[in-house]
C-alpha positions as CSV (number, residue, x, y, z in Angstrom):
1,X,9.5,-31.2,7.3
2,X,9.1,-33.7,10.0
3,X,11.2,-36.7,10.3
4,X,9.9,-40.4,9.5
5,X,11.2,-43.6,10.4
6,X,10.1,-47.1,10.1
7,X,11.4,-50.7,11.1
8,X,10.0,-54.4,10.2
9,X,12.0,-57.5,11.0
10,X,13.0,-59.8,13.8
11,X,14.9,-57.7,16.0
12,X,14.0,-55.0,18.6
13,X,12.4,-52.1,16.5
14,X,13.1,-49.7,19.0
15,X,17.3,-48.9,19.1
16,X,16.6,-48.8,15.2
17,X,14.1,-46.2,16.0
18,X,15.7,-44.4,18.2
19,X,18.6,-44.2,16.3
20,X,17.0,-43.2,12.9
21,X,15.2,-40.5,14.5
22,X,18.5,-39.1,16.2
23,X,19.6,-39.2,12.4
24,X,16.8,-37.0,11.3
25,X,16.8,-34.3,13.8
26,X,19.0,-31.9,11.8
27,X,15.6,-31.4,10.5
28,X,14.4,-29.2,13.4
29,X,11.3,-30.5,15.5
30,X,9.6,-29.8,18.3
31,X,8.9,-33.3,19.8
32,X,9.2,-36.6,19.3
33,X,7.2,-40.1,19.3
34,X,6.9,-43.3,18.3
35,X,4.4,-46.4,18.6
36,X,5.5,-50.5,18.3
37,X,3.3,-53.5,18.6
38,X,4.6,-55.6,21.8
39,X,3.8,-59.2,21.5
40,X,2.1,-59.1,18.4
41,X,-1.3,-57.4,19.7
42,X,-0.5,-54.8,21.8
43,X,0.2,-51.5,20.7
44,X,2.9,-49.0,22.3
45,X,2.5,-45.4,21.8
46,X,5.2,-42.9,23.4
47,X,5.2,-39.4,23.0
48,X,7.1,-36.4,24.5
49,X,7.4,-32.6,23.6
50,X,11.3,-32.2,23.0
51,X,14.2,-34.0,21.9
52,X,14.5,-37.4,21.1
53,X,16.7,-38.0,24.4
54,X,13.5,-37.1,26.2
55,X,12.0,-40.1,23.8
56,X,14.5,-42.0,25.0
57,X,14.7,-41.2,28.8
58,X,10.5,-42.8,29.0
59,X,11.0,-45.9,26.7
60,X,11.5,-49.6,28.2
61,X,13.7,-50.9,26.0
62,X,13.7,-54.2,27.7
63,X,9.9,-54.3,25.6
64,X,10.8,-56.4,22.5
65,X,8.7,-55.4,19.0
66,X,9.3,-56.2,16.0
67,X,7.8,-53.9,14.0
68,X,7.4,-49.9,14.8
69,X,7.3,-46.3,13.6
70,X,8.7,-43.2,14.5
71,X,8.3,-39.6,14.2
72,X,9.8,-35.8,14.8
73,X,7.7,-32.8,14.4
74,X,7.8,-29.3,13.4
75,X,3.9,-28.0,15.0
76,X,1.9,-26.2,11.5
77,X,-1.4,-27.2,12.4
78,X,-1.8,-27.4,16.6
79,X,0.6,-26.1,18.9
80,X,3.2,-27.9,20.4
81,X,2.4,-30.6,23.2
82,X,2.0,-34.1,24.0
83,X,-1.4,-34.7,22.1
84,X,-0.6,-33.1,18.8
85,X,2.7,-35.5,18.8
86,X,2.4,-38.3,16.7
87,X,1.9,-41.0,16.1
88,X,-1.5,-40.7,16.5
89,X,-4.6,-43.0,16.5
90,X,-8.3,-44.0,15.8
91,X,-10.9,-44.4,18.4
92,X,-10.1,-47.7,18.9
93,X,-6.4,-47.7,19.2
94,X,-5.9,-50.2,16.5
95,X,-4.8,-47.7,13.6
96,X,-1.6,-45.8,13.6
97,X,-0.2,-43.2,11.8
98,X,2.9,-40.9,11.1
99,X,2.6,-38.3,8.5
100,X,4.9,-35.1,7.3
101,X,3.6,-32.4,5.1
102,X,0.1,-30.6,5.0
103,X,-3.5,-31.8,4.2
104,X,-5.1,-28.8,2.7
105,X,-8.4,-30.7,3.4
106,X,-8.3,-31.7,6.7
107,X,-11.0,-29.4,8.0
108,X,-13.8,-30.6,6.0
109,X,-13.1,-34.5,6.7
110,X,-12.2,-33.8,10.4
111,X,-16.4,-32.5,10.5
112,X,-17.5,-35.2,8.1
113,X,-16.1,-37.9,11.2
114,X,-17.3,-35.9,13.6
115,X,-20.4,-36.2,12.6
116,X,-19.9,-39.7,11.9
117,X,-19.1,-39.8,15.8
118,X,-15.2,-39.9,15.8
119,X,-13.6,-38.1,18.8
120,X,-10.7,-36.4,17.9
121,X,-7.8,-35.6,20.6
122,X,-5.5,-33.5,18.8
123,X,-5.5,-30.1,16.7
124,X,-3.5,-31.5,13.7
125,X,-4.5,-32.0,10.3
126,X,-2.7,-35.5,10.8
127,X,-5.3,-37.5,12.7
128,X,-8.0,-37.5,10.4
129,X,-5.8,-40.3,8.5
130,X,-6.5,-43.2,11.2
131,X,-10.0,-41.7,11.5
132,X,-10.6,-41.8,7.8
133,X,-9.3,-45.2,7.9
134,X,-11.1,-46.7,10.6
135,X,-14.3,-45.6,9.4
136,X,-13.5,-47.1,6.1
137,X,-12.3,-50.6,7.3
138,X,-14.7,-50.7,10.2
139,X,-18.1,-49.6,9.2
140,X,-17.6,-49.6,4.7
141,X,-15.7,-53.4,5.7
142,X,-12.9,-52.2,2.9
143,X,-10.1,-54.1,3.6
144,X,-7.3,-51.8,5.2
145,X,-4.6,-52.0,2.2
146,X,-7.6,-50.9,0.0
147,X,-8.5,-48.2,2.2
148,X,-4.8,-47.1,2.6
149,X,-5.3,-46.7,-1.4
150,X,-8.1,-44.6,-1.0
151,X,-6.0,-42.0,0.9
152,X,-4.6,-40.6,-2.5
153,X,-8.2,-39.5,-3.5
154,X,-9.6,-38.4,-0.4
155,X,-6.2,-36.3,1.4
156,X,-5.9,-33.1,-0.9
157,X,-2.6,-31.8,-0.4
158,X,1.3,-32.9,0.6
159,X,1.9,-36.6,2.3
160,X,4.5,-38.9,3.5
161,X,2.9,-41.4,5.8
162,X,3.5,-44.5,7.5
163,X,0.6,-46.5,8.5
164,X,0.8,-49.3,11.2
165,X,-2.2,-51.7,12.5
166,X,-1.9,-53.6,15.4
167,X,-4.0,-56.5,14.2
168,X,-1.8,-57.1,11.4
169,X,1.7,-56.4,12.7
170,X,3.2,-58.2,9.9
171,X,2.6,-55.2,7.6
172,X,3.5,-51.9,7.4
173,X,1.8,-49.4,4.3
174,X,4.1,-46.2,3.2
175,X,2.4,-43.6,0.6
176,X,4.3,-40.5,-0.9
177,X,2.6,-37.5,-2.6
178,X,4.8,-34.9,-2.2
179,X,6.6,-35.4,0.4
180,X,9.8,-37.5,0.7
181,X,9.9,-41.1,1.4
182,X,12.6,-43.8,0.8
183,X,12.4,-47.4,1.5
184,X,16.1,-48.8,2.4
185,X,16.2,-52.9,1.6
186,X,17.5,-55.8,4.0
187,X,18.2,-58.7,5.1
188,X,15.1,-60.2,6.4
189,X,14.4,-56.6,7.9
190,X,13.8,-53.4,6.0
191,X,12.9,-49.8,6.6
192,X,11.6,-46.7,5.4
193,X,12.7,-42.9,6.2
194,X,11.9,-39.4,4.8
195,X,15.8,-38.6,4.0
196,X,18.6,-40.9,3.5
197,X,21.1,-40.7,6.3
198,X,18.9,-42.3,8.6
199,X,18.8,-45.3,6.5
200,X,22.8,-45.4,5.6
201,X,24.0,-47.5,8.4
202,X,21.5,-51.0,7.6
203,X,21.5,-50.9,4.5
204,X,22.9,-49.9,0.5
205,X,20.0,-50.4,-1.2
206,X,17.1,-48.1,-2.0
207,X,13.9,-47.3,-3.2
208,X,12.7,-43.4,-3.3
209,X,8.9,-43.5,-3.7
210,X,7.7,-41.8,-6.7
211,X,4.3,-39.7,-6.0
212,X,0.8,-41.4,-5.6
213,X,2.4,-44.6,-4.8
214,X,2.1,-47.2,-1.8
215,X,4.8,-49.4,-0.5
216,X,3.2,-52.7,1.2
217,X,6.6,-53.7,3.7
218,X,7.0,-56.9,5.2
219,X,10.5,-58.3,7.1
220,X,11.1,-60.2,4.1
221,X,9.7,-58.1,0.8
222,X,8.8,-54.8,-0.3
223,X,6.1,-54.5,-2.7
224,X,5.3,-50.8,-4.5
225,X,1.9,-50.4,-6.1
226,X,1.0,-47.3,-8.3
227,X,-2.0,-45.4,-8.1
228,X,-1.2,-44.2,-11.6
229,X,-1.0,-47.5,-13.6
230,X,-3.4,-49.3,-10.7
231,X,-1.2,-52.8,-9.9
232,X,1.8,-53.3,-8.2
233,X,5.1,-52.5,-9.9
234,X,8.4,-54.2,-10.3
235,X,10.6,-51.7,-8.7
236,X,15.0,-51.8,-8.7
237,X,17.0,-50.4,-5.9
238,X,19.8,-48.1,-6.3
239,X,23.7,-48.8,-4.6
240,X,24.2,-45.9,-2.4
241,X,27.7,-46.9,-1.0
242,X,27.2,-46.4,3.1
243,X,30.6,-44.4,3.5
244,X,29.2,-41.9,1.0
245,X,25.8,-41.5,2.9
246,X,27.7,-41.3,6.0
247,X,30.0,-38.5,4.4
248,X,30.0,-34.6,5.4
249,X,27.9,-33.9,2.2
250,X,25.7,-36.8,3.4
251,X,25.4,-38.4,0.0
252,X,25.4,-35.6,-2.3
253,X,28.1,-34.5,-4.9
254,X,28.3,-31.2,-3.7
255,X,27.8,-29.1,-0.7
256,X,26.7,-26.6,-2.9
257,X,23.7,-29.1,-3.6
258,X,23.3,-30.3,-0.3
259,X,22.9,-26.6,0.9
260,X,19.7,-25.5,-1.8
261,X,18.0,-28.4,0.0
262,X,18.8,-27.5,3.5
263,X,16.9,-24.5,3.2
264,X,13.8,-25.9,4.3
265,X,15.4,-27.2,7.4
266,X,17.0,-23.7,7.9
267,X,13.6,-22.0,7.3
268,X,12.1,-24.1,10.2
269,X,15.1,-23.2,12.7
270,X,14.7,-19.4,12.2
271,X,11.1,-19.9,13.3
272,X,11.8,-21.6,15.9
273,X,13.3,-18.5,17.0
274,X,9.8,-16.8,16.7
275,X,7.6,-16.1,19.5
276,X,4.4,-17.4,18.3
277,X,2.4,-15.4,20.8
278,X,-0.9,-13.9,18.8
279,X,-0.8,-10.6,20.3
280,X,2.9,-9.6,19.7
281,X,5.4,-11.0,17.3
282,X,9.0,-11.2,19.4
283,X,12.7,-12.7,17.5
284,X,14.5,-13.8,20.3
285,X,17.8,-12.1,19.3
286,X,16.1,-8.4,19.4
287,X,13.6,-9.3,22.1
288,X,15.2,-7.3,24.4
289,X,16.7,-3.8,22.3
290,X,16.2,-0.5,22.8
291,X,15.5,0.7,19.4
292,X,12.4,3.1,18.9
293,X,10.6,1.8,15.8
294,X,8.2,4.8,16.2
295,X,11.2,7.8,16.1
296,X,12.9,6.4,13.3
297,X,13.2,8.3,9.5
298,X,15.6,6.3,7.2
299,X,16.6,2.6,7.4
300,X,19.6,2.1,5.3
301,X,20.8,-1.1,4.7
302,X,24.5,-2.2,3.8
303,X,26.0,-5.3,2.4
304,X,27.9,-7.1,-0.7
305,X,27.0,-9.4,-3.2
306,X,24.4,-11.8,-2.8
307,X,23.6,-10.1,1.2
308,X,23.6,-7.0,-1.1
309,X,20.4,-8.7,-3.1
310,X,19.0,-9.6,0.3
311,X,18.6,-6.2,1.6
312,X,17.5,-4.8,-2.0
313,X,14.5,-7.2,-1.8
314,X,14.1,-6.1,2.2
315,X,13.6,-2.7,0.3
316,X,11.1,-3.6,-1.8
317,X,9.0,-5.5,0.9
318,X,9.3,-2.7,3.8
319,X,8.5,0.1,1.9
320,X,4.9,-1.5,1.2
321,X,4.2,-1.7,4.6
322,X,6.5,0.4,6.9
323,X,6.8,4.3,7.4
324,X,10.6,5.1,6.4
325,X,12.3,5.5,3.6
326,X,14.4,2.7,2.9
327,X,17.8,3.3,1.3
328,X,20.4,-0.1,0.1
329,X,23.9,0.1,-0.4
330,X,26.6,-1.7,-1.4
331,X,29.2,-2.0,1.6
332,X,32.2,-1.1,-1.2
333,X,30.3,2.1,-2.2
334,X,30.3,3.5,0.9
335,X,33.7,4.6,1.1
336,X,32.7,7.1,-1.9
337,X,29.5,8.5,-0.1
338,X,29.8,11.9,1.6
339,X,26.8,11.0,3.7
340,X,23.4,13.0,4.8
341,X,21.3,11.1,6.4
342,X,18.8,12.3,9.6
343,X,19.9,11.5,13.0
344,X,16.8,9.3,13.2
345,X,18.4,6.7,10.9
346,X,19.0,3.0,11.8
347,X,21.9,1.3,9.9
348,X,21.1,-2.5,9.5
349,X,24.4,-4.3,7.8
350,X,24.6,-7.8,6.4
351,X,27.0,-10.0,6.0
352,X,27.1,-14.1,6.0
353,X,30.7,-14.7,7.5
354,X,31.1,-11.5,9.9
355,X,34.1,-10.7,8.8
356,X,33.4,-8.8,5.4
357,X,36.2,-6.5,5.3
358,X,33.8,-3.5,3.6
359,X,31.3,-4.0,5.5
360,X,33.0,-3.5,9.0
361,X,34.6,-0.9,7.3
362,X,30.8,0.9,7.1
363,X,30.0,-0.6,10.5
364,X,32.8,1.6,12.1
365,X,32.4,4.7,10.3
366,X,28.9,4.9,10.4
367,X,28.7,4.1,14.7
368,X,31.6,6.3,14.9
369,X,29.1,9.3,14.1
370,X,26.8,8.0,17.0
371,X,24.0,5.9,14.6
372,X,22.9,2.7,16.0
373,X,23.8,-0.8,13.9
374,X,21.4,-3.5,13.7
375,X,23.7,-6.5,11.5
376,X,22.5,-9.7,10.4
377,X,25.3,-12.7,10.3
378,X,25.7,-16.3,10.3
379,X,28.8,-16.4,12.9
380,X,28.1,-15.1,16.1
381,X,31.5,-14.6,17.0
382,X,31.7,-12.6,14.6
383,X,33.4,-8.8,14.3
384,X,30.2,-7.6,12.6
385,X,28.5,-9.1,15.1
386,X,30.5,-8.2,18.2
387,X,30.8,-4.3,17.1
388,X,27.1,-4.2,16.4
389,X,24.6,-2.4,18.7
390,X,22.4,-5.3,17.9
391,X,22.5,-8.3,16.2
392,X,20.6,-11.2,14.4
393,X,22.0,-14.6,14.3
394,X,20.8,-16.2,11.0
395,X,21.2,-19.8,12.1
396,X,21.4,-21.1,8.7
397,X,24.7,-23.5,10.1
398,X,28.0,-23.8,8.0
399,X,27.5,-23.1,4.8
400,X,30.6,-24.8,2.8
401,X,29.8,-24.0,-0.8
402,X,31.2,-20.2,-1.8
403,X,28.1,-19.8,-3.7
404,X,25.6,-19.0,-0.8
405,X,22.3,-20.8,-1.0
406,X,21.0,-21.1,2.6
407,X,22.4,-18.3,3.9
408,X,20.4,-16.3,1.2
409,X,17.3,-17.8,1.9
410,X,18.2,-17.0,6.1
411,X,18.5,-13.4,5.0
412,X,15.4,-13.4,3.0
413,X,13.4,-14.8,5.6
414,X,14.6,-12.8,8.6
415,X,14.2,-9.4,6.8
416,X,10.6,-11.2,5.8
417,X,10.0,-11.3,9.8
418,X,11.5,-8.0,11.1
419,X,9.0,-6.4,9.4
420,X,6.3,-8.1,10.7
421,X,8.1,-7.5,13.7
422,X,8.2,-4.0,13.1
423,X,4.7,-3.7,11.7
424,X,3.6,-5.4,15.5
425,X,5.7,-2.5,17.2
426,X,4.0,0.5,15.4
427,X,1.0,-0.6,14.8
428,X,0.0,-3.2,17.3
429,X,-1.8,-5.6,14.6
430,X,-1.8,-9.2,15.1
431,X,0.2,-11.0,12.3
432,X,-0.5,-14.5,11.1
433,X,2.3,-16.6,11.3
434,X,0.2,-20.0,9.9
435,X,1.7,-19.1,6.7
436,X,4.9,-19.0,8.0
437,X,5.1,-21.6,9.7
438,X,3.7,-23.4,6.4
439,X,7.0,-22.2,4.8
440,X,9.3,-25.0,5.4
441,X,7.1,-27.5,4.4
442,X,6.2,-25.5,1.4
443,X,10.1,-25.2,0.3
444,X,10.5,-29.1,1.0
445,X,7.4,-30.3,-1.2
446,X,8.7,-27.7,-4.0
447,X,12.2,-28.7,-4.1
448,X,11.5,-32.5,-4.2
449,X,8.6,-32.0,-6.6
450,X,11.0,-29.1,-9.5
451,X,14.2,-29.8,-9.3
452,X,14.2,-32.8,-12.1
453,X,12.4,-30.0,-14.5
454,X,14.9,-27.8,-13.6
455,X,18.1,-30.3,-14.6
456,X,16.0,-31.0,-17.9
457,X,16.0,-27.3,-18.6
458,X,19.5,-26.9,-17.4
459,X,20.5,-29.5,-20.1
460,X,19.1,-27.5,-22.9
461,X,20.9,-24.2,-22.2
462,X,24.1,-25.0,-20.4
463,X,26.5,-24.5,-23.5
464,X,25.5,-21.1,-23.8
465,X,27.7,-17.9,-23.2
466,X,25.5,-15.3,-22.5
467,X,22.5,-15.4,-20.1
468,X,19.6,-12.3,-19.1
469,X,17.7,-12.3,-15.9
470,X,14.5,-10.0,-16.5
471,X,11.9,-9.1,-13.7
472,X,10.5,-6.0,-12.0
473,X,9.4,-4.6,-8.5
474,X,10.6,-7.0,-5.6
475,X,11.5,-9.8,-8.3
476,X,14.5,-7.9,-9.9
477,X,16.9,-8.2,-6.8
478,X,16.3,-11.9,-7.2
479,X,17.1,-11.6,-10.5
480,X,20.1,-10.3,-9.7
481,X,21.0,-12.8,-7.6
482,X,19.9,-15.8,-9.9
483,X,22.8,-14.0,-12.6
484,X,25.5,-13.9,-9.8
485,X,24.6,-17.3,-9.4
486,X,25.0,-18.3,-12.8
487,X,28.8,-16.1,-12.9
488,X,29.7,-17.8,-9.6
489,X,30.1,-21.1,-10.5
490,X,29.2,-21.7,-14.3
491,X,31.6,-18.9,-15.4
492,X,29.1,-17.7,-18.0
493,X,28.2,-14.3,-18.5
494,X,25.1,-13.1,-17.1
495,X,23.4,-10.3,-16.3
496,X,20.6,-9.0,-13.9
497,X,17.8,-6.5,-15.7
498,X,15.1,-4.7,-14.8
499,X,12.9,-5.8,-17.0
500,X,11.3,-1.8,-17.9
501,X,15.4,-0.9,-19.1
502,X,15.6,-3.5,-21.3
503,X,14.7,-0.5,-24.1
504,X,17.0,1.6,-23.3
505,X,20.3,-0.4,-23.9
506,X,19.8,-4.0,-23.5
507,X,17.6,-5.5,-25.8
508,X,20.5,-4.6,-28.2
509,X,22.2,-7.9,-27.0
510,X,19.7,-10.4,-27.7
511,X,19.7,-13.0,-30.3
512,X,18.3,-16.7,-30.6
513,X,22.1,-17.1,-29.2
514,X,21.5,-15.5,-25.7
515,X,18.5,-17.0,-23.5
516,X,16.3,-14.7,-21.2
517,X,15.0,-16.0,-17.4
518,X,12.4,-14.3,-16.7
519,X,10.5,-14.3,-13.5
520,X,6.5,-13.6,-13.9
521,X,4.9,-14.4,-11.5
522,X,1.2,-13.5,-11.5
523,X,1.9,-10.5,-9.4
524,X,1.3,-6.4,-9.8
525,X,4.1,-6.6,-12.7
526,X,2.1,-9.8,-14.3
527,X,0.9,-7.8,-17.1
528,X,3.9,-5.7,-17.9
529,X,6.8,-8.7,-17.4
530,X,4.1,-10.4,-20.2
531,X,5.0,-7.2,-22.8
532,X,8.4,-7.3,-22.0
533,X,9.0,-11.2,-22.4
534,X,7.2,-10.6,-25.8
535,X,9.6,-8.2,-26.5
536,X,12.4,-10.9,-26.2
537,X,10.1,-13.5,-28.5
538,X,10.4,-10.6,-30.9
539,X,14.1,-10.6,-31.2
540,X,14.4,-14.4,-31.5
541,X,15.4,-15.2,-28.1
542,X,15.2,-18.4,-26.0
543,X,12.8,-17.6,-22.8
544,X,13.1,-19.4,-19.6
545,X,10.2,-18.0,-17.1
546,X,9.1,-18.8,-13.6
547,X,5.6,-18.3,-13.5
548,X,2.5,-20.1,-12.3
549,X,1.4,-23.5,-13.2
550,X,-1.4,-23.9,-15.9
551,X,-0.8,-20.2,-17.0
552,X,-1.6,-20.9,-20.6
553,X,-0.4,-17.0,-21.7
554,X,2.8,-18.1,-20.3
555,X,2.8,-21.3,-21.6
556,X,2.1,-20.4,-24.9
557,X,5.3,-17.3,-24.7
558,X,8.0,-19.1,-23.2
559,X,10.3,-21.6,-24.7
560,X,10.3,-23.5,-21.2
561,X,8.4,-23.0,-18.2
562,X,9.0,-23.8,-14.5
563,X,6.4,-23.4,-12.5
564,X,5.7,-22.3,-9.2
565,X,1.7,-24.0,-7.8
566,X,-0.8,-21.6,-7.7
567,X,-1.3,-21.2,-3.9
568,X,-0.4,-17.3,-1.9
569,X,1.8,-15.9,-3.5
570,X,3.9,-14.6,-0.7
571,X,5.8,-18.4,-1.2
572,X,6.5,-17.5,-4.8
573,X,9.9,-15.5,-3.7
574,X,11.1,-18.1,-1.7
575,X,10.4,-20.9,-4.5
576,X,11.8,-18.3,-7.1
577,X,15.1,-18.4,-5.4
578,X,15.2,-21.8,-5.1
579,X,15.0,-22.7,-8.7
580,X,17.6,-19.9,-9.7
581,X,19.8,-21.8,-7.7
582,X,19.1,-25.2,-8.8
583,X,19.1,-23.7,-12.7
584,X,22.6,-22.3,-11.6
585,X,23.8,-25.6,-9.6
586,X,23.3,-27.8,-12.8
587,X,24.5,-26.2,-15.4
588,X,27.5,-25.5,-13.6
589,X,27.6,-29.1,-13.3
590,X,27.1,-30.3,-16.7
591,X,30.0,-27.7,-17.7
592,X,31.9,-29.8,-14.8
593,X,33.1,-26.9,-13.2
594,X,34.8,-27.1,-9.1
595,X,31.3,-25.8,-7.9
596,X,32.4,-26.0,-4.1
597,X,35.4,-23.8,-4.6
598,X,34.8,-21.6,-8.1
599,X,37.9,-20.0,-9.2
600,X,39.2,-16.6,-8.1
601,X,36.2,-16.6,-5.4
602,X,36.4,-16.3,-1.5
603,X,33.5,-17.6,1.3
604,X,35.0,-15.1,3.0
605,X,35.9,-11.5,1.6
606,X,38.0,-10.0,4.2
607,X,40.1,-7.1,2.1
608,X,39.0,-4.3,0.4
């Protein structure tokens, strides 16, 4: 999730820094850093918690380097200050490093070095790199680009990194497993970035690092080597034409597209909004209510459409944890409902625009007898918002495409943390937000890593008419969604099932003609999704199933699997979603349907 940026040439590194960084903090971060060589030997290293004007405000940039790296960070392993900023160093301040994503194993080799005498001056996972590498190149005499290699066997888990050594600053070493990394080609300069706008004003041409491989950069040639075939490869850049990168849709064909992978980004702003305090778990929108968790019966939550699936998957996960009895309607249905409900009930409505015409419809009639309204939006300024007693803002930004995508995964994950919240307020437990704040980086590594499995499986099944989305428990309201989906902006039929029904009506529609999605996770419905999936074989249908990776019963059922790794499974949902939207993005595309603006749909439904 953190933002990367890298300059070699013969001009200034730092404005290109600078500037690149400024380019990448729609990412979210926390602070901000960068280190160049001045005058060939001596090494720079700036670092400030913040923006990257702060960055700015301490650099001289009368310095002149020609070669530097840069960094923005979101804090997952260490809190957030000056020392667990990168870049960060070896003991000797001749190794340099910038890294985004997670090293699963960075315990284990932080105590090996330690013992080895290394003093470490940060809490990150990120600084065992220059550690590992200085021991390497200093006291095993491997040469550093070997060393650099050995990275990919030694670092267990996700990596982008950009490696920098001050007694070679004619070289800089880039790696990708993972994580997102793209090497943009000039003219006697080039660079390397983890997304492509903050590339697109130097340069057309680019190179998007495959995983397990190592780009050597010089000012005048890049050179990618491949762990996987061991040499260095001939590599081609793509044309990216720099009015299209520079674009609203910031290079991709839709905003629809461009949305899915925002989610990551969104993920980390919400918890920015997270008090990260051990002892009690605050949202700073609700910080302050009134509301007495304690005296309250009934939560009933109102919305439409795909908020509707949101709050049907909120009911799932509360019940397991929380007191009341949680009751989900949709915002159009309650104009029908003659309603008896204890006066201890809260009311929590949801809606992405704020201006859903059923659901301030609800809003009004249920505060007009005297309940209190907690709402969930994405505008602010909002009537849902205004009229509420208490709202949440769901900081997912301007979501263009009618399909929602982001906003979804906003809803998901706030509903995810008011009950933590919650669960603080009766309970006084402490809750562990490490996996949270994993989250983002999670999504990121996942969608970079699936979404070329999901187009393949997209192009076998996009010419058919009829499609089934099977789960169970908490999984079926995704299901649900991943069919809207699908209706939204492919225009094929589809339908949402939970997956125990299928008997009693459903299974009459399938034929080797109409595919089932599945979702199986290995979950508490594992075992039963498995019986009704073989169900499904039975009658000749196609399977699609989300499921773990290197699940052989799976393997061996469906027709095509995509999987999810095998890691907690409270990231499954979140990943789940994901791919249903991606499934639904491309075949919507390969049917070359107006997936920004589908017919007869509105982002905004504001009549009854």
């Amino acid at each position: 999730m953190c933002g990367i940026f890298g300059y070699i040439g013969n001009k200034n590194c730092i404005p290109f820094i600078i500037s690149g960084l400024e380019k990448l903090e729609y990412r979210g971060y926390d602070s901000a850093g960068m280190a160049y060589i001045r005058n060939d030997s001596v090494l720079e290293i700036k670092k400030v918690v913040g923006k990257v004007q702060n960055l700015k405000e301490i650099l001289d940039f009368s310095d002149f380097s020609k070669v530097g790296i840069g960094h923005t960070r979101w804090a997952t392993h260490g809190g957030i200050s000056v020392e667990n900023a990168h870049p960060h160093t070896d003991c000797k301040g001749n190794i340099v490093v910038v890294h985004n994503g997670i090293i699963e194993n960075y315990k284990e080799l932080k105590e090996l070095l330690i013992n080895k005498g290394h003093v470490f001056k940060s809490q990150t996972d990120t600084e065992v790199i220059p550690h590992l590498l200085e021991e390497m190149v200093d006291k095993e005499e491997i040469g550093l680009e070997e060393a650099v290699k050995e990275l990919f066997k030694k670092l267990e888990g996700a990596f982008a990194l950009l490696i920098m050594d001050k007694r070679n600053p004619n070289i800089l070493y880039a790696l990708r497993k993972q994580s997102p990394l793209i090497v943009g080609f000039g003219i006697g300069e080039n660079f390397i970035a983890s997304d492509i706008p903050a590339l697109g004003d130097y340069t057309d041409r680019f190179y998007y690092l495959k995983d397990n491989q190592m780009a050597k950069i010089s000012a005048n040639e890049i050179k990618v080597y491949d762990m996987g075939v061991g040499k260095y490869i001939g590599v081609e850049p793509i044309r990216i034409p720099q009015d299209r990168i520079r674009a609203e849709k910031n290079g991709y064909p839709h905003f629809m597209l461009k949305e899915i992978f925002e989610q990551p980004l969104v993920v980390r702003r919400i918890l920015s909004t997270v008090n990260k305090n051990r002892d009690e778990l605050q949202i700073e929108d609700i910080k302050s209510i009134d509301i007495s968790w304690e005296k309250i019966k009934k939560v009933f939550i109102v919305a439409c459409g795909t908020s509707y699936h949101a709050g049907y998957y909120a009911k799932f996960l509360w019940e397991e944890e929380l007191p009341y009895f949680i009751e989900v309607e949709l915002a159009s249905q309650m104009h029908h409902r003659n309603l008896r409900v204890p006066d201890e009930t809260l009311f929590i409505t949801i809606s992405q625009s704020g201006e859903t015409a059923d659901v301030i419809s609800t809003l009004r009639k249920v505060k007009e007898k005297g309940f209190k309204v907690l709402s969930l939006v994405n505008n602010p300024q909002s009537t849902v918002a205004r009229e509420s007693d208490y709202f949440i803002n769901l900081r997912a930004g301007i979501e263009i495409g009618v399909a929602a995508t982001k906003t979804f995964m906003a809803e998901l994950v706030y509903l995810g943390l008011l009950k933590e919240y919650v669960k603080n307020k009766l309970y006084k437990v402490k809750i562990d937000l490490d996996k949270w704040n994993m989250l983002p980086t999670y999504l990121e590594n996942y969608l970079s890593n699936i979404k070329d499995q999901v187009f393949e499986t997209a192009k076998k099944y996009y010419q058919k008419k009829n499609f089934l989305y099977l789960a169970r428990g908490r999984n079926f309201p995704l299901a649900l969604e991943g069919a809207l989906k699908l209706k939204e902006i492919s225009y094929i039929h589809a339908e949402g099932i939970p997956a125990g029904e299928m008997k009693h009506g459903p299974i009459a529609l399938l034929d080797p003609e109409t595919p089932v999605f599945g979702i199986a996770y290995k979950d508490d419905a594992y075992s039963k999704m498995i019986n009704n999936l073989e169900e499904a074989k039975a009658r000749r249908a196609p399977i699609i199933a989300i499921g773990n990776e290197k699940d052989k019963k799976l393997e061996n059922l469906v027709d095509d699997l995509i999987p999810v790794p095998n890691i907690d499974p409270f990231y499954y949902p979140y990943m789940g979603v994901m791919v249903l939207q991606l499934f639904a993005y491309y075949v919507a595309d390969l049917l070359g349907r107006e997936i920004d603006q589908p017919r007869n749909l509105a982002k905004s439904v504001t009549v009854e």
